[in-house]
Steps between C-alpha positions, in 0.01 A plus 500: 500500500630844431596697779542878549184621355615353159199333253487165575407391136667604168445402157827403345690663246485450143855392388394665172418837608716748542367722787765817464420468152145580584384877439390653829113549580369813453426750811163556511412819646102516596334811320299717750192593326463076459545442815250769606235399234560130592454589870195686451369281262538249766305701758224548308470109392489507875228741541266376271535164653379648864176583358417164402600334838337783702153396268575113585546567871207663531331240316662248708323680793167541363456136458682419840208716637210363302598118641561650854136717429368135338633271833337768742172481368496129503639496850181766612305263308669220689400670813151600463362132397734375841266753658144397328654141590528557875887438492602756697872363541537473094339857505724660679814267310372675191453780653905539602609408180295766341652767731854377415398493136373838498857622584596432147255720367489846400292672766444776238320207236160496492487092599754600779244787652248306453630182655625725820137534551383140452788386658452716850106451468581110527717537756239707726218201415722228605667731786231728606683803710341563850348699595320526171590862408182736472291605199675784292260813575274648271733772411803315427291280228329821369910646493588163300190489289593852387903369442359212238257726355798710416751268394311308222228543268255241673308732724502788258368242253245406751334874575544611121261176373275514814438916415450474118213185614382748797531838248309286172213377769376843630573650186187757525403484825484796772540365832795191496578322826789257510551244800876441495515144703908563575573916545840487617672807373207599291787457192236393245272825534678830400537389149131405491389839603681684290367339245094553597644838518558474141174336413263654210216688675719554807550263784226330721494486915732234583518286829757271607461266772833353593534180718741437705676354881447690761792757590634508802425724793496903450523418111232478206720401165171487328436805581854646368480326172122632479659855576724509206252344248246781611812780448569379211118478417519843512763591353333406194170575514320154578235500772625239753369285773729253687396234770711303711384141625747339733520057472729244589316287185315586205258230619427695822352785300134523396314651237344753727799591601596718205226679477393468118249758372187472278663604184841476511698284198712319766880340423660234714826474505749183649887507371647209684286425727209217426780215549512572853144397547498159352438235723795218635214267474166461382337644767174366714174363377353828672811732439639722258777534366623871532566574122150376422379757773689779344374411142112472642579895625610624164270326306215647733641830465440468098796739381546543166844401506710241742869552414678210664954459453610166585869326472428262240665224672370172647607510863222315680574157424434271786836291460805700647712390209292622255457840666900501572572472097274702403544798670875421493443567110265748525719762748830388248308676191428785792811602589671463126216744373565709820901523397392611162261742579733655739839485335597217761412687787206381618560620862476352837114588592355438188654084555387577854170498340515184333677344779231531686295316224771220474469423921133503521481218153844288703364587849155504554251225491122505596320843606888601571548501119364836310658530155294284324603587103241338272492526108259680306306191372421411832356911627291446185334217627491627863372843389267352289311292754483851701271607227758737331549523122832599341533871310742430265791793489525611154762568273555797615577395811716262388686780302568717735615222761779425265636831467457586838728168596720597244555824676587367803694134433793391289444217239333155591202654624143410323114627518259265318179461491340156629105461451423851588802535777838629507788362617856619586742238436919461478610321150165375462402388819211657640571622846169731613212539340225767487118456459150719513191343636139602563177365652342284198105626451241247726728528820237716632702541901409775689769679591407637816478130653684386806442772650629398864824557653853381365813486701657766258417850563502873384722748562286805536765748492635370164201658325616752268345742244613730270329709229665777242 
């Protein structure tokens, strides 16, 4: 082996060569501009190349994301039929690995929000905290209410469709008095009044009577939304007439209670609210249920228009599997139409709202249980049997629903008209829908029947009158 640092391999010489007879090897001297357009000719090769692996990266991660999304639903899935089963240990085996699986999820994804909620509404049914914390107050749902009405179109949707029915249905008529089963903020009305205060032939005497809970001690909120209606009133020349009656249910309230007048083209009004009333079971030979005791009321108030909102969703399914899945679904097309309508920010209390929605479906079983989302094939046939016939919302309606959406969500979301109804929907599936009713002729109720006492009551002091 050579030693010293020498080569330890050489080819040998050629005994015919001559290698001082060889001529030397030329110097070669590298040119700089060659050298510099080599070397940036090599940097940009480079460059274009970090495009293409940035793209596949991201790619990579999409589809990591999409199995990790696909495995967490499953394990939900997993969990919910543990709990229809009664396995309470596999439940809450599911339930872990879903919790360790949603690590690997964007919490900023729609499936990962969503999930968050499902996820932590499971957990609360199988682990119930106690104490049970208390009911959110009246104001605090009328603050979130207001929160969802503002970030999406589904609310706005909602009070535009149920106006243009109300606004086409007393077309004509001088004294209008609208029964608003859910006031809250009273966000449906000012747009309504202004336009009666546009109406050919000037505007007629309106009334409002807004239901709603009680308020607490030393406050009347009815009263302060029916304050601000009547300013506004004012304001623009509409004669105005507002009426406060304070309930814990719609079922607790009576027709006598609001006070309808010999003459008056009357308007009901329910957005989100008839699905609280249906029943967790069919109810007693000699009971009702409290949605049929609500419909009897309208019906025997004979309005000329009943404009009922509903989620069109299916949440009332006796197997907890079924319900799980479906509203799992359901609130994924939510929240995706919720980032797009808000340029990904949604915010906190307007998925407060839903949240709410997602623990009562997961949570609550029996009378507990109060969101109660049914589809519009099955109000038909409930509505129907209350002696109510549909109004069908015209094309005009329909028209002006899609341009108002358009104003007010990014692409994805839909109008369209089914059977006389509208419906909102994300990429084609329907998500609320919007409907006008009235009394059909032969159901001859009087309206001033039941005239005993209810449980709800009146505020007095929320009567409020204005004139121009």
């Amino acid at each position: 082996m050579a030693m010293g640092g020498a080569f330890p391999f050489q080819w040998p010489a050629d005994p015919g060569l001559d290698a001082a007879a060889l001529p030397p090897l030329p110097t070669v001297v590298p040119d700089a501009g060659v050298a510099y357009y080599a070397g940036a000719a090599g940097m940009h090769a480079a460059q274009l190349e970090l495009p293409d692996l940035s793209a596949a990266l991201a790619a990579m991660r999409r589809e990591e994301e999409e199995a990790a999304g696909i495995r967490l639903v499953h394990l939900l899935m997993s969990c919910a039929g543990a709990v229809e089963a009664g396995d309470h240990a596999g439940a809450a085996a599911h339930l872990a690995d879903a919790n360790a699986a949603l690590a690997t999820v964007s919490p900023a994804s729609g499936i990962g929000r969503v999930a968050t909620h499902f996820t932590a509404a499971l957990s609360r049914r199988l682990f119930p905290p106690t104490p049970s914390p208390p009911p959110l107050p009246a104001a605090a749902d009328a603050d979130l209410y207001h929160h969802f009405y503002e970030a999406g179109p589904y609310l706005k949707f909602a009070h535009f469709t149920a106006n243009q029915a109300i606004l086409e249905a007393v077309q004509g008529c001088r004294h209008v008095h609208i029964i608003d089963f859910n006031l809250m903020q009273g966000l449906q009305w000012p747009a309504l009044i202004q336009a009666l205060a546009l109406r050919p032939g000037g505007p007629p005497f309106l009334r409002l009577t807004g239901i709603g809970p009680p308020s607490p001690p030393g406050r009347d909120d009815l009263r302060d939304v029916g304050v601000r209606l009547a300013d506004l009133a004012r304001s623009v020349r509409v004669h105005f007439s507002f009426r406060g009656v304070a309930a814990n249910r719609l079922d607790e309230v009576r027709p006598w209670m609001l006070q309808v007048s010999q003459g008056e083209a009357v308007a009901v009004n329910s957005v989100l609210q008839l699905h609280r009333l249906v029943a967790a079971d069919p109810p007693a030979a000699d009971a009702r249920a409290p949605i049929d005791a609500v419909l009897e009321c309208v019906a025997s108030l004979r309005p000329r228009v009943f404009t009922v909102v509903e989620q069109e969703a299916d949440h009332n399914k006796p197997g907890f599997l079924d319900r799980f899945t479906e509203a799992l679904f359901y609130y994924s097309a939510v929240f995706d139409s919720l980032d797009a309508a808000s340029g990904g920010a949604g915010g906190a209390a307007a998925e407060a709202y839903l949240e709410r929605e997602i623990c009562d479906i997961v949570c609550g079983e029996g009378a507990e249980r109060r969101e109660r989302h049914e589809p519009l094939r099955r109000w038909r046939e409930r509505l129907g049997r209350a002696g109510l016939g549909g109004v069908p919302l015209g094309a005009n309606a329909l028209r002006q629903a899609r341009m108002l959406v358009g104003l007010f969500s990014g692409e994805g979301h839909c109008v369209e008209e089914a059977e006389g109804c509208l419906t909102l929907g994300w990429h084609g599936r329907p998500l609320f829908s919007a409907s006008a009713w009235r009394a059909e002729e032969g159901n001859q109720s009087d309206s001033n029947a039941d005239g005993g006492s209810g449980s709800g009551s009146v505020s007095e002091e929320s009567n409020i009158s204005c004139s121009s």
